[in-house]
BAFI-3210 file (N, C-alpha, C; in Angstrom, 3 decimals, decimal comma, padded with zeros to 6 digits):
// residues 180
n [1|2|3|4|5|6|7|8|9|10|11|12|13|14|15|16|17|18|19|20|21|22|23|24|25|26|27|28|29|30|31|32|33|34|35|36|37|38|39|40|41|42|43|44|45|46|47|48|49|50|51|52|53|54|55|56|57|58|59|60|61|62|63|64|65|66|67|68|69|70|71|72|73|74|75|76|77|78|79|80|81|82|83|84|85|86|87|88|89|90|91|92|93|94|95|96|97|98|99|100|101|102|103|104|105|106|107|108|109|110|111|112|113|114|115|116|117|118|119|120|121|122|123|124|125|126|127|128|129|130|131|132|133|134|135|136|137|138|139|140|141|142|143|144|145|146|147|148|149|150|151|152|153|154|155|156|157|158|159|160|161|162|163|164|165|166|167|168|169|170|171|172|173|174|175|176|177|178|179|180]
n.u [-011,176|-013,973|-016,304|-019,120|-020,132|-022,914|-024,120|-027,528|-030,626|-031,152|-029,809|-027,332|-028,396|-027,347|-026,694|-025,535|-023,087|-021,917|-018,864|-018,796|-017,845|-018,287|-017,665|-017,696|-018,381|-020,603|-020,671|-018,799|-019,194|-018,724|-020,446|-020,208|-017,858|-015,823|-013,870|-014,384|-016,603|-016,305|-014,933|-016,443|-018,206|-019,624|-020,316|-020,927|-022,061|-022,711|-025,306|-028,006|-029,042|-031,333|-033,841|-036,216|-038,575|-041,057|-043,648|-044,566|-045,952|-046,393|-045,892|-043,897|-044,352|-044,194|-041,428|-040,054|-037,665|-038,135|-036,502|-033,731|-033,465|-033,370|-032,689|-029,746|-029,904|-028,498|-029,626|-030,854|-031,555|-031,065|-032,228|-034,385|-036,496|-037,148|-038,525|-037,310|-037,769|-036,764|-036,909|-037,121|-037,043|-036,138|-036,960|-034,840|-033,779|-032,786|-033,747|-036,704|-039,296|-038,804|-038,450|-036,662|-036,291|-035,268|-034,858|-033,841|-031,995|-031,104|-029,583|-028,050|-027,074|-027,079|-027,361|-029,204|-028,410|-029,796|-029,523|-029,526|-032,793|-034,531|-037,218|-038,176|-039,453|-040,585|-041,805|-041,913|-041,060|-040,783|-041,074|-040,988|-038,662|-036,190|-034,976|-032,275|-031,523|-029,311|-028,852|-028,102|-029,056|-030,375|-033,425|-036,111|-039,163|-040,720|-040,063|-041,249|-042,444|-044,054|-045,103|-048,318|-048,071|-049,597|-049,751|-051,383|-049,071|-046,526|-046,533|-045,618|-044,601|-045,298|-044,989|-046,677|-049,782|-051,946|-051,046|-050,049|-050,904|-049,547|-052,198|-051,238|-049,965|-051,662|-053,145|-051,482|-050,658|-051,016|-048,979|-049,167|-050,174|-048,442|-045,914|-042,898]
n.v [-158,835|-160,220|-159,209|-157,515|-154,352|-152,435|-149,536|-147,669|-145,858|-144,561|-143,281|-145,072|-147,361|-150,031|-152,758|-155,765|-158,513|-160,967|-163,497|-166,204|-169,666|-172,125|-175,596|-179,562|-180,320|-178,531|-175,323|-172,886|-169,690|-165,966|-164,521|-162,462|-159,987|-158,153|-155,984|-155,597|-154,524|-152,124|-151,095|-150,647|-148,385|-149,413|-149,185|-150,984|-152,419|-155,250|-156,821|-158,628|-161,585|-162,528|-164,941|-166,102|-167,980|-168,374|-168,912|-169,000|-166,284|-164,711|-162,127|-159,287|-157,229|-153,442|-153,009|-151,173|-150,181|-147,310|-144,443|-143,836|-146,726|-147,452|-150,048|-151,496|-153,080|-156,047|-158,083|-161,321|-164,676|-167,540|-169,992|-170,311|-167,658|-163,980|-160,912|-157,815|-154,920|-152,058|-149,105|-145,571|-144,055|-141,473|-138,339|-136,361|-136,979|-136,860|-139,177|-139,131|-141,148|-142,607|-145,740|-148,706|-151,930|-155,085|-158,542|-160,945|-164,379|-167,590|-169,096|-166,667|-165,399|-162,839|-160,046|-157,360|-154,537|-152,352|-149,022|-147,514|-146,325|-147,175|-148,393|-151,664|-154,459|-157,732|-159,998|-163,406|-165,273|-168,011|-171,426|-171,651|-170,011|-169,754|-166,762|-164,602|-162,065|-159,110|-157,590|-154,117|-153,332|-154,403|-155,715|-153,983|-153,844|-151,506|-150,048|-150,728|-150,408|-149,935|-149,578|-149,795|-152,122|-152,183|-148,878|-145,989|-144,031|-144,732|-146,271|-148,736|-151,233|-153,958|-157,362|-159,897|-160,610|-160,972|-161,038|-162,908|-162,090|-161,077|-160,281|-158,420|-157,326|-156,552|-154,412|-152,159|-149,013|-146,253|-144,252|-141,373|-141,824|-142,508|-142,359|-141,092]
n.w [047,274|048,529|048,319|046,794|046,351|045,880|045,301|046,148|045,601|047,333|049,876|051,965|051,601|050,227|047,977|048,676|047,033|047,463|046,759|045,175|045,968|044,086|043,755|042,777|045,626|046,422|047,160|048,770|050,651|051,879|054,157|055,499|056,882|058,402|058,056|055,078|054,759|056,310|054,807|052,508|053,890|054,861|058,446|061,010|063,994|064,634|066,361|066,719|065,690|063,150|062,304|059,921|058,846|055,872|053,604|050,278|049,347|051,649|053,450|055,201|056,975|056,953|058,105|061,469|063,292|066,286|066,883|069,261|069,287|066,216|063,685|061,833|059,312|058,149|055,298|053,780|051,975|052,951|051,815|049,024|048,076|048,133|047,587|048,593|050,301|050,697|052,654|052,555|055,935|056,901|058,107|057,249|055,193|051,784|050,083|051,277|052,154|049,881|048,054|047,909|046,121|045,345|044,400|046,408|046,568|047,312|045,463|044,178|046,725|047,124|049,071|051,252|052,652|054,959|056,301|059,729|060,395|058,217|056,915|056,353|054,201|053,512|050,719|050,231|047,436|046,530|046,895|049,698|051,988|054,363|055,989|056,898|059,476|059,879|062,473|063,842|066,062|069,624|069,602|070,405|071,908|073,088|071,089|068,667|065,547|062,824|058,792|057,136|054,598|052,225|051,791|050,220|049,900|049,739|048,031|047,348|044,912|045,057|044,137|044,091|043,731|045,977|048,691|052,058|054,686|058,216|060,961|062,720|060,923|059,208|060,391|061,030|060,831|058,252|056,562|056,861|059,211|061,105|063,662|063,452]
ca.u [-012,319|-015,213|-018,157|-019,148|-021,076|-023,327|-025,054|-028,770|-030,603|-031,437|-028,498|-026,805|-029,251|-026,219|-026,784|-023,925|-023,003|-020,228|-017,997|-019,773|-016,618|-019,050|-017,009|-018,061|-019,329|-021,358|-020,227|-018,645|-018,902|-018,683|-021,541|-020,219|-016,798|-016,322|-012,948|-014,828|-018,129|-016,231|-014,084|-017,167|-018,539|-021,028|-019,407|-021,789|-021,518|-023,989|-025,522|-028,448|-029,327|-032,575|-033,933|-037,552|-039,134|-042,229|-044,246|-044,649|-047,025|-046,060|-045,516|-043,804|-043,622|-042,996|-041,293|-038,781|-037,783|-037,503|-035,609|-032,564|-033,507|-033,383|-031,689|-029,563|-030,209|-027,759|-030,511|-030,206|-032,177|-030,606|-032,884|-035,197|-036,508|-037,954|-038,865|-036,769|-038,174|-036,136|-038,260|-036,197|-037,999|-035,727|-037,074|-033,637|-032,974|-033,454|-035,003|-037,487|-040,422|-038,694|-038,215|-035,732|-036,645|-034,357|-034,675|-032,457|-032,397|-030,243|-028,425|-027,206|-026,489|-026,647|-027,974|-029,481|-027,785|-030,336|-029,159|-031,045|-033,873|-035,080|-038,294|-038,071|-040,285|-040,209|-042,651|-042,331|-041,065|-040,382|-042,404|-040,792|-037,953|-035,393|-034,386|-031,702|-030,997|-028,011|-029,234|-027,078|-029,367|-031,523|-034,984|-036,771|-040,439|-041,415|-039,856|-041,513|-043,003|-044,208|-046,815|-049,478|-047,756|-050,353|-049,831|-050,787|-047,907|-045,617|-046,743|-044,295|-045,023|-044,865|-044,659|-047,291|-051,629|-052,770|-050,166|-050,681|-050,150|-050,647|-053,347|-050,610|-048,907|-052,906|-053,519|-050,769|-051,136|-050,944|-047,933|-049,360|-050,484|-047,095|-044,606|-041,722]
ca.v [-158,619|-161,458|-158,774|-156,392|-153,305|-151,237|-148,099|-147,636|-144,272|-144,207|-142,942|-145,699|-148,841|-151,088|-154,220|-156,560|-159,834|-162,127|-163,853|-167,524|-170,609|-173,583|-176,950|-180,527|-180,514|-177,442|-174,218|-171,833|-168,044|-165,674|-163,685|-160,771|-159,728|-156,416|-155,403|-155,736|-153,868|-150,851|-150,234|-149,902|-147,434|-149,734|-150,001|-150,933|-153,128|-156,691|-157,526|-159,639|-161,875|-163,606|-165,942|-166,300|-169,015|-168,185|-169,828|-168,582|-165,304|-164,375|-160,292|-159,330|-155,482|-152,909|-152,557|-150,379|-149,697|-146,194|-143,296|-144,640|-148,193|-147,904|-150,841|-151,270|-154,636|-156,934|-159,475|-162,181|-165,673|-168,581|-170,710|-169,287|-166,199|-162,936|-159,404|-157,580|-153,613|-150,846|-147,519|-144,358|-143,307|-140,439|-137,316|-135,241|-137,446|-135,916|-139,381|-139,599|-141,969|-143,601|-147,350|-149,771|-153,442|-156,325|-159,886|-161,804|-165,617|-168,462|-169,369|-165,647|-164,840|-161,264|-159,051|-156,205|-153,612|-150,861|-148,699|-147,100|-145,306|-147,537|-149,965|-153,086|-155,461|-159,036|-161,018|-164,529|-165,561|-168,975|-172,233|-171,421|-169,024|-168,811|-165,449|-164,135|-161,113|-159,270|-156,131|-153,594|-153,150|-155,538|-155,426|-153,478|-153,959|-150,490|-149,101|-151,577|-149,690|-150,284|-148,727|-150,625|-153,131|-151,140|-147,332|-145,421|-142,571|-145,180|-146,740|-150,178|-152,326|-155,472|-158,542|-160,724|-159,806|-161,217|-161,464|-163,078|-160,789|-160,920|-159,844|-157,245|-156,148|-155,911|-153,306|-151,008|-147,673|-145,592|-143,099|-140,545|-141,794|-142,805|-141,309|-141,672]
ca.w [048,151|048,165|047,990|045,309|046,823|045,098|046,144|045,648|045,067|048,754|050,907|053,005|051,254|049,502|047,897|048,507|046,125|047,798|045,948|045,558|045,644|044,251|043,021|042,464|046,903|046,434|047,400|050,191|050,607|052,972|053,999|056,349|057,046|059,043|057,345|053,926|054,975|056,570|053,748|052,100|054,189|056,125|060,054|061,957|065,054|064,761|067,682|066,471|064,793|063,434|061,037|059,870|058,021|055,200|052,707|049,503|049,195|052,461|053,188|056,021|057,050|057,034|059,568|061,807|065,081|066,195|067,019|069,922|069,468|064,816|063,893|060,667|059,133|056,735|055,156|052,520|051,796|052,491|050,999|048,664|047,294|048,456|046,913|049,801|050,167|052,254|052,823|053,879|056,700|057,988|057,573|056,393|054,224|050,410|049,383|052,547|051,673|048,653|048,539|046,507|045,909|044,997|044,553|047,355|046,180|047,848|044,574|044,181|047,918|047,306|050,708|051,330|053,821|055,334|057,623|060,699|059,948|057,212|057,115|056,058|054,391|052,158|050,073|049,536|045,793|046,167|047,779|051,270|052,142|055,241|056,113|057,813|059,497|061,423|063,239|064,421|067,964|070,189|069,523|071,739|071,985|072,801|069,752|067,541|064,926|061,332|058,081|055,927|053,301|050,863|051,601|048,834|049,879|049,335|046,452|046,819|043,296|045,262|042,792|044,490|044,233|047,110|049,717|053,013|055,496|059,379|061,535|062,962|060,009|058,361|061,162|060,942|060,446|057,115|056,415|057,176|060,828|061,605|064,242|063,402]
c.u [-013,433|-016,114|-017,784|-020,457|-021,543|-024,374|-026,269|-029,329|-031,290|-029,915|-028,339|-027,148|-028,105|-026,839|-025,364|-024,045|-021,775|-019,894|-018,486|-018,239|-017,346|-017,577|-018,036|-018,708|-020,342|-020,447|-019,670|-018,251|-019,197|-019,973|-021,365|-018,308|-016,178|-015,358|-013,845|-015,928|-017,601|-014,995|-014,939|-018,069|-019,711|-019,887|-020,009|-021,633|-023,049|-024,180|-026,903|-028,756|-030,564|-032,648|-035,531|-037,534|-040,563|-042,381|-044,720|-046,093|-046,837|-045,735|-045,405|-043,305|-044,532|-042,696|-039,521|-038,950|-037,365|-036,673|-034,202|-032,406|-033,600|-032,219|-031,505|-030,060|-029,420|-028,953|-030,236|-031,094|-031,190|-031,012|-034,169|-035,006|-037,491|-037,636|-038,726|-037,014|-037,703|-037,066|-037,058|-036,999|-037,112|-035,828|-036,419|-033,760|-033,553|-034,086|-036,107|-038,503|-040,413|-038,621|-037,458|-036,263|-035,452|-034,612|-033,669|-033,053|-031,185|-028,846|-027,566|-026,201|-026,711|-027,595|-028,059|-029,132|-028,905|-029,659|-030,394|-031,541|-034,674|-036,071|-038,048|-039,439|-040,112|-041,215|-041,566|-042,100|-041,411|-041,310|-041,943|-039,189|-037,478|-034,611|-033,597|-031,371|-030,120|-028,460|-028,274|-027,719|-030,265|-032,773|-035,381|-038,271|-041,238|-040,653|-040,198|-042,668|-043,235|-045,332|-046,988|-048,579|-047,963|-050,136|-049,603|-049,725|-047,216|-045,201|-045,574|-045,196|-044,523|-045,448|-045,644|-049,018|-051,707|-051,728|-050,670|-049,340|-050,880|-051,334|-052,627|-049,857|-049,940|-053,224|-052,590|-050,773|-050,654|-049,625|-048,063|-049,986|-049,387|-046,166|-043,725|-040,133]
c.v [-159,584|-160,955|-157,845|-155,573|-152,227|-150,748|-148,035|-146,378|-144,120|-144,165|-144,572|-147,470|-149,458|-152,423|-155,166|-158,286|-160,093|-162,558|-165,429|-168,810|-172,076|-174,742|-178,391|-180,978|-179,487|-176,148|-173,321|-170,552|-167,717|-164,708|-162,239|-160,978|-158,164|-155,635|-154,610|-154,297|-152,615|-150,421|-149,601|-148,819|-147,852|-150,191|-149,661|-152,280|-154,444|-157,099|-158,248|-160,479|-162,760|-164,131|-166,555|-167,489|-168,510|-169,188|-168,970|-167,414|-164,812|-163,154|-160,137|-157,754|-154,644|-152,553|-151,828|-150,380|-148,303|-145,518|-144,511|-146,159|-148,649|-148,502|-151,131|-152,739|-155,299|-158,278|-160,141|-163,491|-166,454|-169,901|-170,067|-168,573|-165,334|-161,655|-158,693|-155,863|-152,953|-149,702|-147,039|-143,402|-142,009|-139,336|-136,153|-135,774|-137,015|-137,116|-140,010|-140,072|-142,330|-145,001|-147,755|-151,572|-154,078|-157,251|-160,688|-163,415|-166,414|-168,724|-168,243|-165,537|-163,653|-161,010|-158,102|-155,621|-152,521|-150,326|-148,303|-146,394|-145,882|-148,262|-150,810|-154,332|-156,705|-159,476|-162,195|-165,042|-167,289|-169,902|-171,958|-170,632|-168,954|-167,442|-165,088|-162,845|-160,439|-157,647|-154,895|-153,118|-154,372|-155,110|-155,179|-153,452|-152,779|-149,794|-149,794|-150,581|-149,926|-149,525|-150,141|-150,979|-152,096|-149,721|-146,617|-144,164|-143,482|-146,122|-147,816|-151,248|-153,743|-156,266|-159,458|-159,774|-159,977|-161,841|-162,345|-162,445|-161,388|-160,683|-158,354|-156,289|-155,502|-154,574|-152,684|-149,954|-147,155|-144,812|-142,375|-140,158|-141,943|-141,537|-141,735|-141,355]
c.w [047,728|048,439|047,050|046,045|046,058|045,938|045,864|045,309|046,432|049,541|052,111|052,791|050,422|049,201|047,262|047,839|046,366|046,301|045,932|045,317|045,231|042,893|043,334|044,187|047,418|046,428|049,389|049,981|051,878|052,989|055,184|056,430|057,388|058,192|055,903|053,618|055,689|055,233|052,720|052,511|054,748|057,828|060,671|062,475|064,881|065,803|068,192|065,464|064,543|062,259|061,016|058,760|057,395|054,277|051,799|049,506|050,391|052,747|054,590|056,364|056,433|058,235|060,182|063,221|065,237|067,049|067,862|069,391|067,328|064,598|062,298|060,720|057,787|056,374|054,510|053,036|051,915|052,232|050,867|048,179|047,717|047,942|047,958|049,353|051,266|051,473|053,404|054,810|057,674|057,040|056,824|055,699|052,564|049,660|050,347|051,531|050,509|049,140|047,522|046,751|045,290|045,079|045,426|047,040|046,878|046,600|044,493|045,300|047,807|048,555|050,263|052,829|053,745|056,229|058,526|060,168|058,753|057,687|056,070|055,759|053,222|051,650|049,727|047,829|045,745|047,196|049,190|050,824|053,847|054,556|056,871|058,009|060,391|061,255|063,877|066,181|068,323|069,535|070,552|071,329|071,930|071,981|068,710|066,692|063,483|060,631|057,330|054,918|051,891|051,039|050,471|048,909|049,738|048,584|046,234|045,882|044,215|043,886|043,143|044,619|044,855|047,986|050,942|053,771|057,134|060,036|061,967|062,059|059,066|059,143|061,223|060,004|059,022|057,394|057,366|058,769|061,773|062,398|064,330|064,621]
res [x|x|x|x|x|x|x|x|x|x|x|x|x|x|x|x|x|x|x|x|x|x|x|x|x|x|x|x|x|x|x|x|x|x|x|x|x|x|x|x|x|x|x|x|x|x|x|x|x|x|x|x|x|x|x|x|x|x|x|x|x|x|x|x|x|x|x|x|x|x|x|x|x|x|x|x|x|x|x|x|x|x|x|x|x|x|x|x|x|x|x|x|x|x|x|x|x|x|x|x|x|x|x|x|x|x|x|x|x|x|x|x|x|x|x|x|x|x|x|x|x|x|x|x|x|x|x|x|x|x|x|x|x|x|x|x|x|x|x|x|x|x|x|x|x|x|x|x|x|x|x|x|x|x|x|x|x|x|x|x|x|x|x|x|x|x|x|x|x|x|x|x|x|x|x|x|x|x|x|x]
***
């Protein structure tokens, strides 16, 4: 198998580390493979995909889409480095309003798998950073939904003081204003 899946202490959050093939013209790995990813107990159907570009200090999130329209998300750097943060925003869940962090860096490859119901957000490690991500729904506009970077109910130790953040992700609401 050319990934290595480990579990997090949030239900369903996995962080997966391909199998990397580098020789004397660089390297080739694989970065999804459905067989692979439902044996581990992620099978979920990809049906977008995107790819952002940042600049170092950069903070993007948090963010989710909700209820019908919550979309899982496989992420990973492929060039670069970002401080990658899932939130469990579903209320059953026994660790609602925890978060896990990970480093995703280009040389590693490793990804981060959320499923639905999670938010999602990155900082910026490195002087610039593509991002990619594979969604399990469209993006829908009116289920675009996200909280405050800073919320002290969810107390995320980002790695960066003074982020730059955008005008829309500075105005989003607190925890505790949130409908989820």
């Amino acid at each position: 198998m050319p990934f290595e899946f480990q579990k997090t202490k949030i239900s369903g959050v996995m962080i997966v580390k391909p199998r990397i093939f580098p020789d004397e013209r660089g390297f080739f790995m694989e970065t999804y493979k459905k067989s692979d990813f439902e044996s581990a107990g992620i099978c979920a159907d990809f049906v977008q995909d995107n790819h952002s570009y940042s600049a170092f200090g950069v903070l993007r999130g948090i963010h989710f889409q909700k209820a019908s329209h919550a979309q899982g998300k496989l992420v990973h750097a492929v060039e670069g480095s970002v401080w990658d943060v899932a939130v469990d925003l579903r209320p059953s869940s026994p660790t609602f309003k925890q978060w896990v962090g990970i480093t995703l860096n280009s040389e590693e490859g490793t990804m981060l798998y959320l499923p639905p119901g999670c938010g999602h957000g990155f900082v910026v490690l490195s002087h610039t950073v593509h991002f990619l991500y594979k969604c399990t729904t469209e993006y829908a506009p009116q289920a675009d939904g996200g909280i405050r970077w800073n919320d002290p109910d969810l107390a995320v130790a980002w790695p960066v003081d003074h982020p730059q953040v955008s005008e829309k992700d500075a105005a989003l609401p607190f925890f505790s204003e949130v409908s989820l």
